[in-house]
C-alpha beads as a LAMMPS data file, in Angstrom:
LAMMPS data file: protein, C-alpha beads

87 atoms
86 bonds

1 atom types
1 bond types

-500.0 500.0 xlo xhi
-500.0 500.0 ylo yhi
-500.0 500.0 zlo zhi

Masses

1 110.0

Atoms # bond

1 1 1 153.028 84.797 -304.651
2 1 1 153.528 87.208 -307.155
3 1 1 151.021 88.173 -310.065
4 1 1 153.146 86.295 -312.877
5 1 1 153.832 83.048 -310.811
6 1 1 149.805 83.488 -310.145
7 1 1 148.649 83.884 -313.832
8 1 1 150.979 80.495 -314.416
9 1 1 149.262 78.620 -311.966
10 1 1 145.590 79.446 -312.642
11 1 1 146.536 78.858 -316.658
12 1 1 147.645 75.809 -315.788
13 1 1 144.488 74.940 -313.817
14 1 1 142.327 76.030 -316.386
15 1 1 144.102 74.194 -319.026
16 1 1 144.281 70.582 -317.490
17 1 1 141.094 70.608 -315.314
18 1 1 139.188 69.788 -318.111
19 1 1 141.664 67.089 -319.181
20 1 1 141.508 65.793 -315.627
21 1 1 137.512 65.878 -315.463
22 1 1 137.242 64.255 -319.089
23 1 1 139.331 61.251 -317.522
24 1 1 137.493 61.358 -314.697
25 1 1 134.275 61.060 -316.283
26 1 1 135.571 58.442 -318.245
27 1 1 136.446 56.239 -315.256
28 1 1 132.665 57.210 -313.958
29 1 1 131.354 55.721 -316.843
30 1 1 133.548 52.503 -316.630
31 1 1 132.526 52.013 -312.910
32 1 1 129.003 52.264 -313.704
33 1 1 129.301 49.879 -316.223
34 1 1 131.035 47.320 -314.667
35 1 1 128.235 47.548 -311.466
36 1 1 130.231 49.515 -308.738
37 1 1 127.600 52.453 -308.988
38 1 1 129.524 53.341 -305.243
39 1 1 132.021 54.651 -306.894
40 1 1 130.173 55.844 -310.151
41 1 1 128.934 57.892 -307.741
42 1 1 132.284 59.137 -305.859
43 1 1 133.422 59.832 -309.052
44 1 1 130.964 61.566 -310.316
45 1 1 131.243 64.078 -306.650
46 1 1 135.331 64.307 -307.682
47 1 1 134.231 65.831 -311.425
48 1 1 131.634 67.956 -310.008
49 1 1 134.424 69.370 -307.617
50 1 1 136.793 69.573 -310.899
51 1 1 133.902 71.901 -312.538
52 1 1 133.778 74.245 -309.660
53 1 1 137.538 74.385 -309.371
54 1 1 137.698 74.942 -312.863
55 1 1 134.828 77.631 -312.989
56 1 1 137.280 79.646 -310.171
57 1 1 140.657 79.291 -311.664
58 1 1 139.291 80.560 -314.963
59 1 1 137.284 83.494 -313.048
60 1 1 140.704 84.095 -311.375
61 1 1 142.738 83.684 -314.152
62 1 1 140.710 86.677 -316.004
63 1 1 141.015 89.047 -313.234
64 1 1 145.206 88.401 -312.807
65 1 1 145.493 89.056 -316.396
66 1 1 143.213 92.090 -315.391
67 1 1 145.797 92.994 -313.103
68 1 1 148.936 92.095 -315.272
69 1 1 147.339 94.639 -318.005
70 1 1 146.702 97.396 -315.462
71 1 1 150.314 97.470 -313.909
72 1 1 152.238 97.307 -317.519
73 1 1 150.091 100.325 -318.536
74 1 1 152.036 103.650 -318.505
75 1 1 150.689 105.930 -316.326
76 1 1 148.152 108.654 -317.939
77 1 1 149.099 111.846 -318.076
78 1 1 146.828 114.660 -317.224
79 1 1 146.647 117.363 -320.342
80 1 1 145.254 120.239 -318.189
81 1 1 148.173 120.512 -315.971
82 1 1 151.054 119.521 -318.823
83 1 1 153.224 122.869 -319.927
84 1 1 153.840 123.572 -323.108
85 1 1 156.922 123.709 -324.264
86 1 1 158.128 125.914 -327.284
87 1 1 161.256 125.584 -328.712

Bonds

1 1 1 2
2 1 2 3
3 1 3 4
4 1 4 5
5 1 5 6
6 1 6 7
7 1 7 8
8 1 8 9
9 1 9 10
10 1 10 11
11 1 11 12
12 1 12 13
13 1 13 14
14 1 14 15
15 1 15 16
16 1 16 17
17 1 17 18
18 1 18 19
19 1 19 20
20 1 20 21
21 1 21 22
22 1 22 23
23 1 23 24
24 1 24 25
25 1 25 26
26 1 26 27
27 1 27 28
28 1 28 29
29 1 29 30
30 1 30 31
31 1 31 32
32 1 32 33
33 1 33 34
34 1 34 35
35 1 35 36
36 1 36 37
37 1 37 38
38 1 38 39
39 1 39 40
40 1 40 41
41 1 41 42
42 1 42 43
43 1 43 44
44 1 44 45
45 1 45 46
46 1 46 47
47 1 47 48
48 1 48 49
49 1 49 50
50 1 50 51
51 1 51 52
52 1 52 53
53 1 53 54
54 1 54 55
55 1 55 56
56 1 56 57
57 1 57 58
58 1 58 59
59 1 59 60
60 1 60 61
61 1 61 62
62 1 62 63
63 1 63 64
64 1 64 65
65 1 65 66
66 1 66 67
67 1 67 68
68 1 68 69
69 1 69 70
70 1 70 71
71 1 71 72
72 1 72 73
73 1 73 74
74 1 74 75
75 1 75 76
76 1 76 77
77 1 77 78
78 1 78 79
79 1 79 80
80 1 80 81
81 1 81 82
82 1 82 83
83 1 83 84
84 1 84 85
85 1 85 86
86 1 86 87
């Protein structure tokens, strides 16, 4: 997997986890209401697992754009050893 296709995926998991947690929640709160508190509660396990997911896609998704940054960067060029050159 390359560092671009990478950065793609973990932007797109950090964009619609929180999309797919707010719906899940939702459907939480509608199972809890209606009296299946069973699977309030398997729900509730699925958004907790949509946090940490989340929490690791947008740790991972800081340190490939880390990583993009670094290899775009021209490479520094040390003074003390450069020649002048006089024209």
């Amino acid at each position: 997997m390359t560092l671009r296709s990478a950065t793609k995926a973990l932007l797109g998991l950090s964009l619609g986890l929180p999309i797919v947690q707010a719906v899940l929640f939702w459907v939480g709160g509608l199972l809890a209401n209606m009296g299946d508190e069973g699977g309030a509660k398997i729900i509730q396990h699925v958004v907790t697992a949509c946090q940490v997911a989340w929490a690791v896609s947008v740790v991972g998704l800081v340190l490939t754009l880390a990583l993009v940054v670094l290899n775009e960067r021209p490479e520094e060029v040390d003074d003390e050893n450069e020649e002048i050159e006089v024209e």
